[in-house]
N, C-alpha and C positions, 0 to 999 in steps of 0.2 A: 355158637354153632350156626353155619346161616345152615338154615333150609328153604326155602322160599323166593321167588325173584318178588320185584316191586312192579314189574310193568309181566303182567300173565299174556301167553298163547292165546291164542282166539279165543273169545268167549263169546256162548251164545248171546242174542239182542238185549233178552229182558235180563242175563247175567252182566252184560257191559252197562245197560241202564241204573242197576244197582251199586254197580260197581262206581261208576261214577257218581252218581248223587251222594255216594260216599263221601266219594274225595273232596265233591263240592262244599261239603258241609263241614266235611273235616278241618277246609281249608280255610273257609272262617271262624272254626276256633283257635287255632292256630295263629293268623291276623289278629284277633282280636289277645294274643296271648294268651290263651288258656288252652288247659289240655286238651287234647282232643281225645279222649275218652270213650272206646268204642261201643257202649251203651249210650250214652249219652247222644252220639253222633250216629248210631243205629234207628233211635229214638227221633230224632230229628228230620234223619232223610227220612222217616217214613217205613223203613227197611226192617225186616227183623232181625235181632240180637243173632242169632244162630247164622244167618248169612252174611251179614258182617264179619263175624270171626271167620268165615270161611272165607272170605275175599282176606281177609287181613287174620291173620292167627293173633298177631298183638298190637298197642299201640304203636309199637316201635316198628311195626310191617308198614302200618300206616302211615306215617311221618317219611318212610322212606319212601313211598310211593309219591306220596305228594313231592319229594324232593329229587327223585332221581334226573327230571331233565334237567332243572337248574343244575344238577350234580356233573352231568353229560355238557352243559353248556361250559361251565369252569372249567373244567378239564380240556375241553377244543382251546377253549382261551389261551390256558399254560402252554399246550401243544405248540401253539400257533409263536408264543413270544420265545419261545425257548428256541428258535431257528431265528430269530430278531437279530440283526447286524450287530446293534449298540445292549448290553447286557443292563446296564441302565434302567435304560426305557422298557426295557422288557421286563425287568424287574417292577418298575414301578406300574406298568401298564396290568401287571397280574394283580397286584396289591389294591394298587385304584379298584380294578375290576370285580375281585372276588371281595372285596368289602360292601361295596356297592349291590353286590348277590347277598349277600349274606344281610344286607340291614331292610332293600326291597322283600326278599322272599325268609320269610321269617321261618319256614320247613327246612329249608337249606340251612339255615342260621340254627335253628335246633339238632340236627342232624350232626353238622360240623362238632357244634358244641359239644354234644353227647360225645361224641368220635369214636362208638360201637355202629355195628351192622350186624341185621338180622337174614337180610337176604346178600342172594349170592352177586344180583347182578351190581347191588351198590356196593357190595364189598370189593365185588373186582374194579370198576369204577375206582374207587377212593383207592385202591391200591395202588392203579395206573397212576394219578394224579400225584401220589405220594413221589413216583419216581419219575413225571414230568418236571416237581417241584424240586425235588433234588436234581436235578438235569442244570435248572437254570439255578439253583444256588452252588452248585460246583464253577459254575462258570462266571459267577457274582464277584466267589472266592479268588477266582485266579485271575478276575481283572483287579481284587481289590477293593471290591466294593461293599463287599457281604463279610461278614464276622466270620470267622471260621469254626466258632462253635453252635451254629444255627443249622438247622436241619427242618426239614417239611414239617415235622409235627410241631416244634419250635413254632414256625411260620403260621400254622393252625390255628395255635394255642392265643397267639398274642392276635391275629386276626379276631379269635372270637370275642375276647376281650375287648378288644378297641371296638367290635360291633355292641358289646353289651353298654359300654359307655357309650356310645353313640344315639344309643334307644333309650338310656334308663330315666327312670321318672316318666315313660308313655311318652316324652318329644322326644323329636331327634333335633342335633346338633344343628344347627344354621350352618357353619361351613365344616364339612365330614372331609373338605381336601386338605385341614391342618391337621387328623387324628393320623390321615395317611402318611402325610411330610414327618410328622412325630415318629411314626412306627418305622419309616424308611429311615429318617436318622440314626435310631436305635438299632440299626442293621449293620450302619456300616461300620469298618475297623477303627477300632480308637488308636491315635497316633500316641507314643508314650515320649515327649521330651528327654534327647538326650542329657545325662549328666555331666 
């Protein structure tokens, strides 16, 4: 059920002050991979437990908060390749792009991963994105170049994956443009030799 947006109406000074030192802090535990814990990070900014949860009802308010521009920026991205001449490039320019989101901004890369929503405004977000993503995997399919049994969540799913291999063990990959070339290959149609 969402009830709650990630990004709140005006808030008074010393509630946006709060409010922020929140995320600030949230944000590096998050970076540093670890939960971000809203005692924990209540604790931290200095903030109390009780206002904390009222800025954020749960972890999961939180994480979305932290994520929702990177969320907002992805989704311009798709927008933008999905009116792309070459379906291609456009294809690849998303893939490039939102892996590169997802392994920079480690909220965004949680958020994805999880791929529930507590509020309403990432929910409509990730909704949009879902059918910007099918937009340009319809069009992949009809040049040929996309499998025809992959779909946006499909797309989701093996992104977050390639971002978990791309982090695991605390480094990242030296070059993250072969995980992309791998996961594009796996996209496109396998030709079957005639008999």
């Amino acid at each position: 059920m969402t009830i709650a947006m990630a990004r709140p109406e005006a808030l008074r000074s010393d509630a946006q002050r709060n409010r922020t030192a929140l995320l600030d802090v949230a944000r590096t535990f998050v970076d540093r991979g670890e939960p971000a814990l809203l005692n924990a990070v209540a604790h931290e900014a200095g903030v109390g437990v009780g206002t904390a949860y009222r800025h954020f009802p749960s972890q999961q308010h939180l994480l979305e908060a932290l994520a929702i521009d990177a969320l907002e920026d992805m989704l311009d991205q798709v927008r933008d390749a999905v009116v792309l001449p070459d379906a291609a490039d456009a294809l690849r320019g998303v893939v490039t792009a939102a892996f590169r989101s997802m392994v920079d901004d480690a909220a965004l890369g949680d958020l994805l991963t999880n791929g529930g929503f507590s509020c309403a405004d990432t929910a409509a977000l990730a909704g949009d994105l879902v059918v910007s993503v099918d937009a340009l995997l319809v069009r992949g399919r009809t040049e040929g170049i996309v499998r025809t049994d992959v779909d946006a969540d499909d797309l989701r799913r093996l992104l977050c994956g390639l971002r978990e291999a791309a982090v695991a063990g605390g480094t990242r990959v030296s070059d993250p443009e072969r995980y992309v070339e791998i996961l594009l290959a796996g996209l496109r149609p396998t030709s079957r030799p005639t008999p």
